[in-house]
N, C-alpha and C positions, 0 to 999 in steps of 0.2 A: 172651664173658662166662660165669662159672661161674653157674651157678644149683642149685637146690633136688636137683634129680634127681642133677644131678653130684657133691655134695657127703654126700647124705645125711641120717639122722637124728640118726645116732652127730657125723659131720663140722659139723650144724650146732648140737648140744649143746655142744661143742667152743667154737664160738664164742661163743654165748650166755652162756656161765659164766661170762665176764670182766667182762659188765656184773651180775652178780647180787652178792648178799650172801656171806658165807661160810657161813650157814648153809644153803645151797643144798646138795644132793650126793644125802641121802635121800630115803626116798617121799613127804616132807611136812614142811614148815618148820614146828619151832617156834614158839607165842608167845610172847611173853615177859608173864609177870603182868602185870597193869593194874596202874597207881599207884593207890594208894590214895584210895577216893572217887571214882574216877574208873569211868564206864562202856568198852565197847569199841562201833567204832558200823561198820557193813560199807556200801559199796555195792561194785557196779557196774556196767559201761558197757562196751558193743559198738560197735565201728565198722568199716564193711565200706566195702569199695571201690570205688565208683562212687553211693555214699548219704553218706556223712561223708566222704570226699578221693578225690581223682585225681592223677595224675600229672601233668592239666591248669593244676592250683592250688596242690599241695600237694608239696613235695619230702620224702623219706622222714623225713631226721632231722626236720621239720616234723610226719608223719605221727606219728612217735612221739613229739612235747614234746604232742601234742594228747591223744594216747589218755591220755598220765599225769596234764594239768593237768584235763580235764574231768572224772574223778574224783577229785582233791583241791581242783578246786573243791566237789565235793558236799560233800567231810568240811567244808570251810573253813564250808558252808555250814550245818552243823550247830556250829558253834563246834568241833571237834573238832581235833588235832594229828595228823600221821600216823605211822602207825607203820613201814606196810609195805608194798607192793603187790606181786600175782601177775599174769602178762599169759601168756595162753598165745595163740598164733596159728594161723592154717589159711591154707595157701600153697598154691599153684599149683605144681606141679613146674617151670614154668618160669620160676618169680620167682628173678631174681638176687640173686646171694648180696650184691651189693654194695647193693639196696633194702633186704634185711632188717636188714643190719650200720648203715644209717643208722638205720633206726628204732630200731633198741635204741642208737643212740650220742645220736637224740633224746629219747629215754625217760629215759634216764640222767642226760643233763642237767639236765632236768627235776627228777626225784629229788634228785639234790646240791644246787640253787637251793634248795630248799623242803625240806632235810634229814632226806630220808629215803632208801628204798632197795629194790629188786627182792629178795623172796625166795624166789621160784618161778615156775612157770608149765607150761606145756603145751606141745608144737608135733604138728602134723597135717596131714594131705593135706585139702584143698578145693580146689570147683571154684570159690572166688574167694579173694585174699586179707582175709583177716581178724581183726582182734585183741578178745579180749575181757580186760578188766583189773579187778581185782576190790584194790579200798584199805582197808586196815584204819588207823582212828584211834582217839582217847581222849580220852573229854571230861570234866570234872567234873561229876559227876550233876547241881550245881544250875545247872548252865551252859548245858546242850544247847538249842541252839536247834532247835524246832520250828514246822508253818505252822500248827497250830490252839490256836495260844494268843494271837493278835492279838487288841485289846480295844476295846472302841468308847473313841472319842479318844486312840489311838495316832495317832502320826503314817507316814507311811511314808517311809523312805529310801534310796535306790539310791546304791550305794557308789562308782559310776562312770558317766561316758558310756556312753548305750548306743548301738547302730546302726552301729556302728565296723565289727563284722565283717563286718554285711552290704555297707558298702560297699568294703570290702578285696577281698570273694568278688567285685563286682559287676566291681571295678577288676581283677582276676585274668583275668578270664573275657571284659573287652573287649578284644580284641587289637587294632581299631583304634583306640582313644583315647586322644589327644593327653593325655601325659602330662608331669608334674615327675617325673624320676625320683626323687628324693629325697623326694619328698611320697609318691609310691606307695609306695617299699618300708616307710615311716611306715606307712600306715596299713593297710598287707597283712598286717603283723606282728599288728593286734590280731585277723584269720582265722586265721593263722596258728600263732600263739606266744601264746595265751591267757593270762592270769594271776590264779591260784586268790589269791583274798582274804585272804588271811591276817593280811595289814597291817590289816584292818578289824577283825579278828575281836579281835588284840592292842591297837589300839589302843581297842577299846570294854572290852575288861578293865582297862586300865590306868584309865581315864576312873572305871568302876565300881569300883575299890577306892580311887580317890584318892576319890569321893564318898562312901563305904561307904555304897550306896542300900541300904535299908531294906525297901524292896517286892518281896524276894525276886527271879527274876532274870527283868527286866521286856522282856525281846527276845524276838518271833519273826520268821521271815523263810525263806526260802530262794535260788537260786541262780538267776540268769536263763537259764539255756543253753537253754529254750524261747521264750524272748521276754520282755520287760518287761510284757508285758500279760498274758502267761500264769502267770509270777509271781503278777502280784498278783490275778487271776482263783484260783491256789488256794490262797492264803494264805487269802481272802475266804470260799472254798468251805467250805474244812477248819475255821475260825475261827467260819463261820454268821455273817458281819456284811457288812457292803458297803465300798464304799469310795470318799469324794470324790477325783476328780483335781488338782492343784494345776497347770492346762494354762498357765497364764502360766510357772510356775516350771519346767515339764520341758524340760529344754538340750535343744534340736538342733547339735548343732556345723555350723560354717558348710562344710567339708567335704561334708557330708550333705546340706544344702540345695542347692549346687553339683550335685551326682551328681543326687538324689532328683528335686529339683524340687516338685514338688507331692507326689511319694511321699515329702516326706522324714519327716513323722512314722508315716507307715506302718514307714518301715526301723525309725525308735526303738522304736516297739512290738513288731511283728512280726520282726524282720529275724532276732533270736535268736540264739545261740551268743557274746556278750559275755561269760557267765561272769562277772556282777557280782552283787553280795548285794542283796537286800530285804528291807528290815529294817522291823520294825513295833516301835515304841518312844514309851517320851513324850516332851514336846518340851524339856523340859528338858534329856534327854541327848541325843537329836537333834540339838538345836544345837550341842552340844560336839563329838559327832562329823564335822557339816560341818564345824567350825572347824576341825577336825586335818587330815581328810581330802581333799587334792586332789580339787575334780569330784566330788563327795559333794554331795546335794544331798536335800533337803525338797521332794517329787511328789506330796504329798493327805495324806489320812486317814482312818483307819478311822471308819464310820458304821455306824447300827441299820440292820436289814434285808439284804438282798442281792444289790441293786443295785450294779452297780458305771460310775460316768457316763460315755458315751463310749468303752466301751471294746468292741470286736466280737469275740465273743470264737470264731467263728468262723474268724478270723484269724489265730488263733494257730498255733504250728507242731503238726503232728500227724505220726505216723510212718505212720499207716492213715486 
């Protein structure tokens, strides 16, 4: 197998430049102006190998639809459209050249789905492999969703199922359990192949210009990739309000209950890396967006004080 050493730095520029943009070649891409009224909005996100995927779980083009969807869920999750992303990596001189050509063949795909595109990055010696990916998007100044403008008698709403991934990783990672193969490769995909929101984000714009709401632009929320509890622990935080749980109304898919057992509303909360929105809004558009929205669902409300019922928030994922 060729790998990092054999090929080089020159030899693996070489290959990378085909999954890039064309404006790749100089010291530093280009942006291109913002549209008009509109803000620019940056994150990004680290993933290292043996803390975010292994070889155990995660096949490489898998490794790379992840490093791109977990940062254009952030923008998705700021209301924002993407513009661009840079991804530079630190490899192993003995990482084969055929792991690295998946992750940029994963990354890429990723990009084209959600119509945007690579237009830079870095590459380096480390003593592990690692990529850090950094998304430029563009939101309309009175659009940007943020977590501290949640309002007492918002309602709160999770765009999706959550708990999926954590039983995908949990199914990954038993190798002796009796499985439906069909049902696993189902439900390994939502560990796997993550899916940045975007469909929420369009269809709560379309909702608000069909109603031309009036009360200026009445959503905040963020992204679940630390948990459904830790979501809304710092939407709560940042906002200074609390927040009732709606625990009859929070799905557990019967999948989850199967796996989990008595853990299974632990996975909904804690299990983390679902990449679904939480959205704080009133209920009048609430309801429109459940109506539109597959597995969109109404889970509490914003309340005085900052309390939040039931929820341990100790539990939530932390990196330290």
């Amino acid at each position: 197998m060729t790998t990092v050493k054999d090929l080089g730095e020159q030899g693996l520029l070489k290959i990378f430049r085909q999954y890039c943009s064309n404006v790749v070649g100089d010291d530093a891409a280009p942006m291109g102006a913002t549209l008009p009224e509109h803000q620019m909005v940056v994150t990004t996100d680290m993933l290292v190998d043996g803390v975010h995927f292994s070889d155990r779980t995660t096949s490489s083009e898998d490794v790379g639809w992840r490093a791109a969807a977990v940062n254009l869920s952030d923008l998705a999750a700021m209301g924002a459209k993407p513009w661009g992303l840079v991804m530079s990596v630190g490899l192993t001189p003995d990482t084969e050249i055929n792991w690295i050509e998946g992750v940029y063949r994963g990354f890429s795909e990723c990009l084209r789905t959600y119509g945007t595109e690579l237009v830079g990055g870095d590459t380096v010696r480390s003593p592990m492999r690692t990529l850090a990916v950094t998304a430029f998007g563009q939101v309309p100044k009175d659009n940007l969703i943020q977590r501290h403008t949640a309002r007492v008698g918002d309602v709160i709403v999770m765009t999706g199922l959550h708990g999926l991934s954590k039983a995908g990783l949990e199914l990954l990672l038993d190798q002796n359990l009796e499985k439906n193969k069909e049902l696993v490769q189902t439900i390994c995909r939502y560990h796997q192949r993550p899916k940045p929101r975007f469909d929420a984000i369009a269809i709560l714009h379309e909702i608000l210009n069909h109603e031309h709401y009036l009360q200026g632009f009445p959503i905040s929320g963020m992204d679940s990739s630390d948990g459904l509890a830790d979501a809304i622990a710092q939407i709560c935080r940042a906002s200074h309000v609390g927040a009732k749980i709606y625990w009859r109304s929070l799905p557990i898919p019967k999948i989850i209950r199967n796996l989990a057992g008595e853990q299974a509303l632990d996975w909904v909360l804690y299990g983390g890396e679902d990449f679904e929105l939480v959205l704080c809004m009133p209920l009048p558009l609430a309801k429109k967006l459940v109506h539109q929205l597959p597995h969109a669902a109404i889970i509490g409300e914003i309340v005085e004080g900052n309390q939040i019922d039931g929820i341990k928030m100790q539990s939530a994922f932390q990196h330290f």
